[in-house]
VOPA-427821 format. One record per residue (C-alpha): z negated, x negated, y; chain. Coordinates in steps of 0.05 Angstrom, whole numbers, plus 5000, padded with zeros to 4 digits. Each point is the difference from the previous one (the first is absolute). Layout:
BEGIN
      Z      X      Y   chaine
      Z      X      Y        A
...
***
This chain:
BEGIN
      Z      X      Y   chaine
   5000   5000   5000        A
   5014   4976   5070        A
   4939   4989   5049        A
   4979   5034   5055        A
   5009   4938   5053        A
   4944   4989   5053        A
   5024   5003   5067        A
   4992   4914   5002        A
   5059   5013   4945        A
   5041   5032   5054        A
   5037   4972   5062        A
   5046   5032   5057        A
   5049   4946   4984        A
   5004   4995   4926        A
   5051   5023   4969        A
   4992   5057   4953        A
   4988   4982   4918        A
   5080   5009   4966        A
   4995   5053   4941        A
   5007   4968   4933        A
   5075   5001   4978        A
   5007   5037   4929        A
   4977   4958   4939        A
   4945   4948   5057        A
   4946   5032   4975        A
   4974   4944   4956        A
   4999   4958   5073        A
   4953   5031   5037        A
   4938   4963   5023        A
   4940   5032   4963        A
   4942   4956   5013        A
   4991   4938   5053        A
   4944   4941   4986        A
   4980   4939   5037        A
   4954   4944   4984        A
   4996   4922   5020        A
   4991   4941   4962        A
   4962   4944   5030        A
   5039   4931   4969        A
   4951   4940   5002        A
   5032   4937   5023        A
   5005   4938   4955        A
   4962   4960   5067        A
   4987   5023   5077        A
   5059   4994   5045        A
   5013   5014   5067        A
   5049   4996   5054        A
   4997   4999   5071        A
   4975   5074   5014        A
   4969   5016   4928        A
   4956   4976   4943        A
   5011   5021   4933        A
   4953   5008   4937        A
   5053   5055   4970        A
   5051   5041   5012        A
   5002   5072   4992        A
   5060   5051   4973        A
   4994   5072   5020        A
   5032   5041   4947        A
   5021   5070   5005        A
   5029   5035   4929        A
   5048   5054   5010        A
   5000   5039   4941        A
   5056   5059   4986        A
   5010   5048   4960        A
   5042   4971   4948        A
   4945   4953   4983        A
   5030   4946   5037        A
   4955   4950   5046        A
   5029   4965   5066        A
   4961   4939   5029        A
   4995   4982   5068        A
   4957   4944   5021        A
   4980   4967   5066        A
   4959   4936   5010        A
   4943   4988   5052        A
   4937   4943   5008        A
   4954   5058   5034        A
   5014   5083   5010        A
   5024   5020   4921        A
   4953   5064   5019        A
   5037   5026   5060        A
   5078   4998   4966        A
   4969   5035   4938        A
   4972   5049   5050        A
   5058   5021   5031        A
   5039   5001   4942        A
   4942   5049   4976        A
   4986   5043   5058        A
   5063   5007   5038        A
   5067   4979   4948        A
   4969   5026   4931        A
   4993   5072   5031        A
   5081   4999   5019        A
   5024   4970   4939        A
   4967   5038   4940        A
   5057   5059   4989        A
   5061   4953   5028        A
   5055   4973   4966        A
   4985   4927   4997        A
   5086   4989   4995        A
   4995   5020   5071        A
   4984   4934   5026        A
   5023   4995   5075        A
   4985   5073   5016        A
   4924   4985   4976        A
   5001   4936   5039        A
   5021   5043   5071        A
   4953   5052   4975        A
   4940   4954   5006        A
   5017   4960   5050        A
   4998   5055   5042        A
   4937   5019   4978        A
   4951   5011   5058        A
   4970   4931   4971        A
   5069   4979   5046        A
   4964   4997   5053        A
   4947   4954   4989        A
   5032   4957   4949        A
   5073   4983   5005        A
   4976   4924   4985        A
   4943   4978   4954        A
   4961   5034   4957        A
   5034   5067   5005        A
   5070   4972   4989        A
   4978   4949   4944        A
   4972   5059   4968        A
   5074   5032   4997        A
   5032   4930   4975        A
   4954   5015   4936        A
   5030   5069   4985        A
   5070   4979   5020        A
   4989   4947   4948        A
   4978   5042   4933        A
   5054   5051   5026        A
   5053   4948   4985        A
   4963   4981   4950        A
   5011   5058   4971        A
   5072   5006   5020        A
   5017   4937   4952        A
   4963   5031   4944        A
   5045   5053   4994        A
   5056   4964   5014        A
   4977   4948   4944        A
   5008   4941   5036        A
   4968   4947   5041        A
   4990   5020   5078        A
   5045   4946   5016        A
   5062   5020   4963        A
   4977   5078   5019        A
   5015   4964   5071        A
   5067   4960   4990        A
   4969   4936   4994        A
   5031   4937   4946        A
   4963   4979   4943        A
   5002   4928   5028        A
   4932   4961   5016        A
   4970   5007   5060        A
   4977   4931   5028        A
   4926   4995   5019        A
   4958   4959   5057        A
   4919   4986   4978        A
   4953   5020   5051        A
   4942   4987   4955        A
   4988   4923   5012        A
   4996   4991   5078        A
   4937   5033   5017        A
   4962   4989   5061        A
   4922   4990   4978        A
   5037   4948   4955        A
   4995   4932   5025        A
   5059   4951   5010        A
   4992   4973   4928        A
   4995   5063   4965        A
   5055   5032   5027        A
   5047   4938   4985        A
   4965   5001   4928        A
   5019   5083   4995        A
   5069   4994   5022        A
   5013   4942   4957        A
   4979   5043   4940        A
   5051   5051   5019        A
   5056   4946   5009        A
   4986   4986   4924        A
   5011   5070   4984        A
   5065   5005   5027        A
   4991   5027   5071        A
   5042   4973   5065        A
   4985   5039   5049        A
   4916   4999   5017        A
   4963   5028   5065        A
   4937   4972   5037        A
   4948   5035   5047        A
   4989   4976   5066        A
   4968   5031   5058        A
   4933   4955   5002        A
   4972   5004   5072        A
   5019   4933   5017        A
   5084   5002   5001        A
   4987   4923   4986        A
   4965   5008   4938        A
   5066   5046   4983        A
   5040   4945   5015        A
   4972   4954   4952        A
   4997   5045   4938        A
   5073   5020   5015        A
   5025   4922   5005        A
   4956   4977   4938        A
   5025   5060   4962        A
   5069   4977   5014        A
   4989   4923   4983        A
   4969   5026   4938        A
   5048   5039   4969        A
   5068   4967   5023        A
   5060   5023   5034        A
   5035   5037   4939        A
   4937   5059   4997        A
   5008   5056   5051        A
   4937   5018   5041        A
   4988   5059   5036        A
   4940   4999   5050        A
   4952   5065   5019        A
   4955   5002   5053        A
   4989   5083   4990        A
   4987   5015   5077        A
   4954   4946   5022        A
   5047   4965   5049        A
   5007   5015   5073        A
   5064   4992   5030        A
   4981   4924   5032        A
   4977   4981   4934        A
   5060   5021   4959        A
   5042   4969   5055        A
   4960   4927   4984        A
   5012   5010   4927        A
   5077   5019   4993        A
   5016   4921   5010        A
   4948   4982   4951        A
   5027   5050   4950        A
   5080   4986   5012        A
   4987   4934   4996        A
   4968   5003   4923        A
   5045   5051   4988        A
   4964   5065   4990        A
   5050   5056   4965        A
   4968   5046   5053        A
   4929   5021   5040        A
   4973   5065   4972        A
   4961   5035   5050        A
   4991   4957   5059        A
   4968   5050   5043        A
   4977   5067   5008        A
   5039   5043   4961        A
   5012   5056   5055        A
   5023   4935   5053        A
   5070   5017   4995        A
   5013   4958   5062        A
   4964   4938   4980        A
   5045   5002   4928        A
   5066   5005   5040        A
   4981   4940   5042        A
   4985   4954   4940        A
   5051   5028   4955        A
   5049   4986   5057        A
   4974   4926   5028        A
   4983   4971   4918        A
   5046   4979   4946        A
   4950   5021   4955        A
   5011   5077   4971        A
   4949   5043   5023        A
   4973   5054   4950        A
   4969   5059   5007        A
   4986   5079   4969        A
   4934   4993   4954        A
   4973   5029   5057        A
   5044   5062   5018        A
   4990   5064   4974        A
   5064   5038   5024        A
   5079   4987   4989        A
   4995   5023   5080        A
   4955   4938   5012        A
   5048   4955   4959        A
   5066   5019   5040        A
   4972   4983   5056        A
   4978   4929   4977        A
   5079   4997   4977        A
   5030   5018   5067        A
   4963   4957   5038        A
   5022   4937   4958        A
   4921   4987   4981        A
   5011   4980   4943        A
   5049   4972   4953        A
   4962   5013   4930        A
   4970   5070   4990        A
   4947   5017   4949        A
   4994   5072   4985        A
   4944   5019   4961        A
   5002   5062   4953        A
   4924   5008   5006        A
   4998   4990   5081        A
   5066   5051   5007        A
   5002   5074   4966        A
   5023   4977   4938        A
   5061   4983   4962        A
   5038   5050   5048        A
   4983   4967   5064        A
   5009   4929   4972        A
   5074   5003   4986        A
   5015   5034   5065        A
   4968   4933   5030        A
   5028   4960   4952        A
   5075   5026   5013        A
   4988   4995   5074        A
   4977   4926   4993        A
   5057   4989   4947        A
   5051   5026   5058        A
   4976   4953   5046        A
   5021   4944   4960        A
   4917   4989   5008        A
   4963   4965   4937        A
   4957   5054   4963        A
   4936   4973   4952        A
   4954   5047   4991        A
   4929   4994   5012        A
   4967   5020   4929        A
   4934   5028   5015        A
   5008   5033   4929        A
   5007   4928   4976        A
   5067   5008   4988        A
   4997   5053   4947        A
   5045   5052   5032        A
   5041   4951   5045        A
   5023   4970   4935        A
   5044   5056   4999        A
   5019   5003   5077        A
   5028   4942   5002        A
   5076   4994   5003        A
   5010   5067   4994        A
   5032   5003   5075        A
   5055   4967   5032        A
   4981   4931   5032        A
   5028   4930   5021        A
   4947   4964   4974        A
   4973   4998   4922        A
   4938   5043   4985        A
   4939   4968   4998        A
   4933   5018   4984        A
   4930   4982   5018        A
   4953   4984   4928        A
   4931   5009   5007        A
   4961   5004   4921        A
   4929   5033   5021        A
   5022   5077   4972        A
   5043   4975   4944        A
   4943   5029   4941        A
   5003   5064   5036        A
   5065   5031   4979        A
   5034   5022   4930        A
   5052   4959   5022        A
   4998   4932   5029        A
   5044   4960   5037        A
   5034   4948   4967        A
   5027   4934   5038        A
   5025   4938   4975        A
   5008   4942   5037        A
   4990   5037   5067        A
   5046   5057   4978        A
   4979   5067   4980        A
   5037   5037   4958        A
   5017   5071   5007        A
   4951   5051   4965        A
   5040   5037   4939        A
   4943   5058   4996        A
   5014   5064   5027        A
   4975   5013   5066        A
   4967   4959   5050        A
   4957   4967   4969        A
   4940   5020   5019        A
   4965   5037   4942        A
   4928   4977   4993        A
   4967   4970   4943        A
   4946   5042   4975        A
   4956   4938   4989        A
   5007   4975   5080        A
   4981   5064   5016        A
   4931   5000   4965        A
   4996   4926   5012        A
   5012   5004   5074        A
   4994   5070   5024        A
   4951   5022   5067        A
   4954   5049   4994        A
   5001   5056   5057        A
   5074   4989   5016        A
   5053   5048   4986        A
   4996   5063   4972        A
   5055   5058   4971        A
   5032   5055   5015        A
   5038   5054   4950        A
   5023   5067   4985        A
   4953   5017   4944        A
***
């Protein structure tokens, strides 16, 4: 039977629910769940804004009523509580009775939820991503393939870049140490942290990085905000001349000024979009010639469906698109190269959620290799989830 939706269900400017076509009964949502899993870290680690002792997936479970179950996942350091809320309170209430085939009709129908208007970035929006994501989850299930041939994508190997050996509450040492150890297994592309407050101290640990590991590895560097614009302007010398790949977030994510400055005084790429939440955001990072490698992230933007619109926009520019995998790379694995671009895909590996899923990534020699299961790969093994799961958070939502 189909709910009775609470007026938080209901907005002006949402689109009415489509009536199920003849024979789409077995697709329509029947029950919503979320939970999180809190993912201990093999050491502490911490960049230039955050320190880390875990990492944490928000799950929601879309169930329907064919039996099937769609997985969409997010992943946060702090707030797992709040996206499982709104999934909860405000999504679950307009999606139990819907067709879950109707996949950008649901996305405009929460969007313009009255949560619109207090959440169009953050919390709110990340909260959508997850849904978006088990609802094409779902979509490759039936289609009985992989998201990324569901999308358009090849079956060739997508080539990698390790962010998991540069840390910044690593010393000098260490890091060289780490990064070595990922040299070994095969990867050539590796990224550092910087951002210390001391843009000398920067200097150093990108320089000694660079003597360390030669001129044949590519380094990325990523200073995730902490840079003013004087400070980034001292460093882009320092990092063209050891030859940084690109600086990640050299200042405030919302300084769209200050990123068209450096971008257009450095030879260094500057990159950008872990911290954007809207494909509105993102175009007008692209017009303004900001940036020349965009990172899209389907947990930061609603989902699979806002991704590729950024993606194709990027793609058009002639821009360089790696995505920024704040799912670890678990649903990216299929984004990747599924959109026209100038520049091979590349993705960014990080390990920490790899015990989570029913299906793990797979890379060799700093290539991973396209999933082969059904779906996007997000299914969650039953053991993580009473290894790893948070009590108080989530909750569900059906028909019955």
């Amino acid at each position: 039977m189909e709910l009775e939706m609470p007026q938080e269900a209901l907005g002006l400017l949402s689109p009415a629910r489509h009536d199920l076509r003849p024979g789409d009964e077995g697709n329509v949502i029947v029950s919503v769940e979320t939970y999180a899993l809190a993912v201990p870290l093999a050491q502490p680690l911490a960049d230039s804004t955050a320190a880390l002792t875990s990492w944490t997936v928000p799950v929601v479970e879309i169930r329907t009523a064919d039996g099937r179950v769609g997985t969409g996942i997010s992943g946060v350091h702090t707030g797992s509580e709040m996206l499982c809320h709104v999934v909860d309170r405000y999504y679950a209430p307009a999606l139990v009775g819907a067709s879950s085939e109707d996949i950008l009709g649901t996305w405009k129908r929460l969007y313009w939820l009255p949560t619109h208007w207090i959440g169009r970035a953050g919390v709110v929006h990340m909260a959508l991503s997850m849904v978006d994501i088990a609802l094409w989850d779902l979509a490759a299930q039936r289609a009985g393939v992989p998201l990324w041939r569901l999308l358009g994508g090849s079956a060739d190997p997508i080539e990698t870049y390790n962010t998991d050996g540069g840390w910044l509450n690593l010393s000098v040492a260490e890091v060289v140490r780490d990064l070595g150890s990922l040299i070994d297994r095969g990867w050539r592309r590796v990224k550092i942290k910087v951002g210390t407050p001391d843009w000398r101290e920067d200097a150093s640990r990108v320089r000694a990085v660079r003597k360390a590991v030669g001129s044949d590895i590519t380094v990325m560097a990523d200073a995730n905000q902490r840079w003013d614009l004087a400070t980034a302007q001292r460093m882009l010398p320092v990092l063209a001349e050891a030859g940084m790949d690109w600086i990640e977030e050299p200042v405030h994510a919302d300084d769209l000024g200050a990123h068209r400055r450096l971008q257009a005084v450095g030879t260094v790429d500057v990159a950008a979009g872990e911290s954007l939440y809207s494909y509105h955001a993102f175009t007008g990072l692209i017009e303004a010639d900001a940036v020349r490698v965009v990172q899209p992230d389907v947990t930061r933007l609603a989902g699979v469906t806002e991704w590729l619109q950024v993606a194709q926009h990027a793609g058009a520019r002639g821009l360089r698109l790696v995505p920024h995998a704040g799912d670890m790379m678990q649903v990216h694995q299929h984004l990747a190269g599924v959109v026209l671009s100038e520049s091979p895909p590349l993705l960014e590996f990080i390990p920490w959620t790899q015990d989570v899923f029913e299906s793990r990534s797979v890379v060799n020699d700093g290539f991973a290799e396209r999933p082969q299961t059904p779906g996007a790969s997000t299914a969650v093994r039953k053991e993580a989830r009473e290894k790893w799961q948070l009590r108080g958070v989530g909750g569900r939502t059906s028909d019955d």
